[in-house]
N, C-alpha and C positions, 0 to 999 in steps of 0.2 A: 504494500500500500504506500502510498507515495506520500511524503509526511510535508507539513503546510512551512513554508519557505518563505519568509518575507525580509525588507533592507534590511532590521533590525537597529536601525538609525538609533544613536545613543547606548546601545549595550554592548557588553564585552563579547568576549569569542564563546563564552561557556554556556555565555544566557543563547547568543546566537545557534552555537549547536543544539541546544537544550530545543527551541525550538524549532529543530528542522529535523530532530527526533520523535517530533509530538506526532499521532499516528490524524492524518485529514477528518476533520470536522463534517461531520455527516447529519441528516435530518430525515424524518421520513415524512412524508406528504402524499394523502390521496390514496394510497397503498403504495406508493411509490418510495424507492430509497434511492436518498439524491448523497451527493459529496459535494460539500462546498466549496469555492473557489480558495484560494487564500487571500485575505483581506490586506490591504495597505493602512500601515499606520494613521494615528489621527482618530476623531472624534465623527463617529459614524450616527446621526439622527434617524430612528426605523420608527414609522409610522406602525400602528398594532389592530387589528380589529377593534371596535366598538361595540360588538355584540357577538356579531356570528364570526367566528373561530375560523371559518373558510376564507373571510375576507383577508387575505394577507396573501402578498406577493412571492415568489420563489425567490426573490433576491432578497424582500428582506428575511426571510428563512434562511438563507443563505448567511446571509450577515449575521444572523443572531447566534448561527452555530458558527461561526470561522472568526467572532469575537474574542480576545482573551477575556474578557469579562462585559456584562451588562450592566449597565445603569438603571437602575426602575426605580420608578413613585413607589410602588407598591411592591415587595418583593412575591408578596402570596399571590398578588394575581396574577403577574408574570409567569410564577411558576407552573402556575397551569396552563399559559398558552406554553410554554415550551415543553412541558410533559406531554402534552396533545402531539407537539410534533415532534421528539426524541431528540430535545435537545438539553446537553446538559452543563452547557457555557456556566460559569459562575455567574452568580447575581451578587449585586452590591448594592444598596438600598441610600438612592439620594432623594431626599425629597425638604421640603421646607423648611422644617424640622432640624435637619444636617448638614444643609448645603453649605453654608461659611465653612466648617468644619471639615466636608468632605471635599471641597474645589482644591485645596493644596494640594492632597493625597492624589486626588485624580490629575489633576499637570504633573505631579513628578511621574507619575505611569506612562503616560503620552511625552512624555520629552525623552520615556528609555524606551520609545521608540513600541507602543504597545496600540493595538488595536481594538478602540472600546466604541460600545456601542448603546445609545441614551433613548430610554424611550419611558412614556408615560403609562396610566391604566389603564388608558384605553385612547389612540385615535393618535393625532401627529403630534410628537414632543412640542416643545413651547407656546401651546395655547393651553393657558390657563394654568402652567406648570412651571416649577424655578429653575428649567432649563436654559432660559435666555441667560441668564447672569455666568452660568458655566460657559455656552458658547461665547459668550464675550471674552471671558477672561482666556478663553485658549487660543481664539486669533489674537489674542493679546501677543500671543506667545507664538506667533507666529505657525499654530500648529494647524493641521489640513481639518476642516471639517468640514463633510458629505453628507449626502439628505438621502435615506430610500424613502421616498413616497408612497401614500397610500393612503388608507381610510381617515374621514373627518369630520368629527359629529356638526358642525357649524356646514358647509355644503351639503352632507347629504339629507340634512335639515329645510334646507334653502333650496336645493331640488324638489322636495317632493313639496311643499308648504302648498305650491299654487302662485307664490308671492314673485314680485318682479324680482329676476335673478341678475339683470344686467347692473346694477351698483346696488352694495348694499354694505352695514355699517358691524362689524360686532365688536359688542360691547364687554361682552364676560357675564361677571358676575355684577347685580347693579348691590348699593350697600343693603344693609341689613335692615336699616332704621327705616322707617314711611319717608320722615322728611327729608332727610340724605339721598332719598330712595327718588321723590319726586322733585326733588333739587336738579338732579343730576339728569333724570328723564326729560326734564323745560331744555336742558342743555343742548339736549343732541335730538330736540324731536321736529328740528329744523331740517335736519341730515336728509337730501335727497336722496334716499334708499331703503332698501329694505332692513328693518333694524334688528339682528340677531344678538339672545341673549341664553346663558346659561341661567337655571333655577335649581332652587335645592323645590324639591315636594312640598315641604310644610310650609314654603313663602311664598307655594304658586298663587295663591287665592288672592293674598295680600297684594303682590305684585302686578297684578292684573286688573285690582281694583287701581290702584295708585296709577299704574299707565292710561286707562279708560278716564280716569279722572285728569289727567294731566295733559294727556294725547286724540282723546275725543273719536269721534268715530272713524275709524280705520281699520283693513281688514287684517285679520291676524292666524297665527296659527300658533299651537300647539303639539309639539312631539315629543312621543314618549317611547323609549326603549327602542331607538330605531335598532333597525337590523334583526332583533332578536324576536321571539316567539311572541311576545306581546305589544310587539310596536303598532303605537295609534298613531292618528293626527289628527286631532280635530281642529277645522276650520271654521272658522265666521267672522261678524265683526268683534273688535275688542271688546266692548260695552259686553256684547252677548258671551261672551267667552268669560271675561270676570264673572258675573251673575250665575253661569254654568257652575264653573269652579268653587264658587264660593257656598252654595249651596251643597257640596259634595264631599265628601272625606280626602283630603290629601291623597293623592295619586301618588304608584309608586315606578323608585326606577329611575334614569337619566332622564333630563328637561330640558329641553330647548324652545323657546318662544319668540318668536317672527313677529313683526309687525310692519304692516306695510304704509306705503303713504295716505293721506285723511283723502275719504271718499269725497267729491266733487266740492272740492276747493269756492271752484267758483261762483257756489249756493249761497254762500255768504254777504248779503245784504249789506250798506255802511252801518244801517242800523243794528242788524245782528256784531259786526265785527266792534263797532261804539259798546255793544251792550255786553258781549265778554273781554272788552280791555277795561272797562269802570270793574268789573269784580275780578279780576286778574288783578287788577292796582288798590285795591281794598283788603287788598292780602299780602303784596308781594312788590318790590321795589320793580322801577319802572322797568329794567333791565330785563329781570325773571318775569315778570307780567308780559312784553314784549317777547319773550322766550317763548312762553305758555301759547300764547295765543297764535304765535307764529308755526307751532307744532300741530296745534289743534287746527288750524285751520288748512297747514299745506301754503299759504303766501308767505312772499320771503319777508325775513325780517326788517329790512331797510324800510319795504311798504309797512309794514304794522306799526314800525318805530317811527316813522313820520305819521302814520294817522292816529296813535298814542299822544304827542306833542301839540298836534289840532286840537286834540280833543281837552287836552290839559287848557292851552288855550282859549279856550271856548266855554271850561267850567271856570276859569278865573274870573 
């Protein structure tokens, strides 16, 4: 068997024997037993299924087994997609929690020349994970870092929604709090696109009241467990989507929530637009009122901030 061979950049001759003795890194897939290539040094990014276990590419199977070690969020869930596919690469466990801690340890690996491989619990490293702050610090250091592409809960969310896919915003996680929560929603509900966000379950209800309240009538979607045996998506408008939810027990399982841009903008009368900038500005300095209503309505902020200022105007 033909044992895995790489520059070995940075290590001595013993480390470099040592690994052109190691017997090729193999995987099995489909029924199928594959041997994987030998990997080149540097900081390898593998995208991982989000649900169903099929979704994953031969190269990054590849990559995962011809690793000297893995990087994971989660070490237990890793280890079952690799038990699934007979791989038995080490795992190393970076996540939040360790990162400051674990980023020296992991550059000194990669500068003697070792081939690691970073991925999250589910879908493409660096969204929504403390992987950016690692890849930062390694081209810091001049070290190669490589993407295998694949599954991602935020598109394949945005494909199936219904919702306009040619621009759209995501957001993550929004805060915790209502009003940090509806702060931050006036901020970006300007954004010409479709707005994508992650939810935990117990703050679906909540979150969907606060955006209906803050974002006004626009169509929305909801997804749950894509990929996997229970994946939903219910669609409507926002308002009806809060009201669903809220009346319902926490849903369970991964969340993603869509919102698209405010149904027929141009319904909005000066009267109607006069009569939610007075209660927008009865709550909220002129800036965020401006925000608010420039969200809810779909016009751009410029117009709303000038017909804010008439209107101040004309109440003096």
């Amino acid at each position: 068997m033909t044992g895995r061979i790489r520059s070995g950049a940075g290590r001595d001759g013993a480390n470099q024997a040592e690994a052109a003795e190691r017997p090729a890194a193999r995987f099995t897939a489909f029924g199928l037993a594959a041997e994987a290539e030998p990997l080149a040094p540097g900081l390898h990014l593998v995208a991982t299924p989000i649900g169903n276990l099929k979704d994953i590419s031969f190269r990054a199977l590849g990559t995962l087994a011809a690793a000297d070690a893995i990087l994971a969020e989660d070490t237990r869930v890793t280890k079952t997609l690799l038990a699934h596919y007979g791989i038995t690469t080490p795992l190393i466990a970076y996540h939040e929690h360790n990162a400051a801690q674990m980023r020296p340890r992991i550059l000194a690996r990669l500068k003697a020349g070792e081939a690691l491989a970073l991925v999250s619990d589910a879908g493409t490293p660096l969204v929504s994970d403390p992987g950016y702050k690692l890849v930062e610090a390694v081209l810091a250091e001049n070290i190669p870092v490589t993407t295998v592409p694949g599954p991602s809960a935020v598109l394949t969310a945005l494909v199936v929604s219904g919702l306009p896919t040619d621009r759209f915003f995501f957001e993550g996680f929004l805060p915790a709090k209502s009003a940090a929560r509806r702060a931050r929603l006036a901020e970006i509900g300007g954004i010409p696109g479709t707005l994508v966000f992650f939810e935990s379950p117990r703050r679906l209800a909540e979150m969907l009241a606060d955006a209906a309240a803050v974002l006004g009538d626009r169509p929305a979607a909801v997804a749950r467990e894509l990929t996997k045996l229970y994946e939903t998506v219910r669609r409507g408008s926002l308002p009806a989507l809060a009201a669903e939810f809220g009346a319902e027990p926490p849903p369970k399982g991964e969340i993603v929530v869509l919102i698209g841009q405010p149904v027929a903008a141009e319904r909005h009368s000066e009267a109607d637009l006069d009569k939610m900038l007075r209660e927008a500005l009865a709550g909220h300095s002129l800036k965020d009122a401006v925000a608010l209503v420039a969200g809810a309505t779909g016009l751009p902020r410029r117009e709303v901030y000038q017909r804010a200022l008439k209107l101040g105007e004309a109440d003096t």
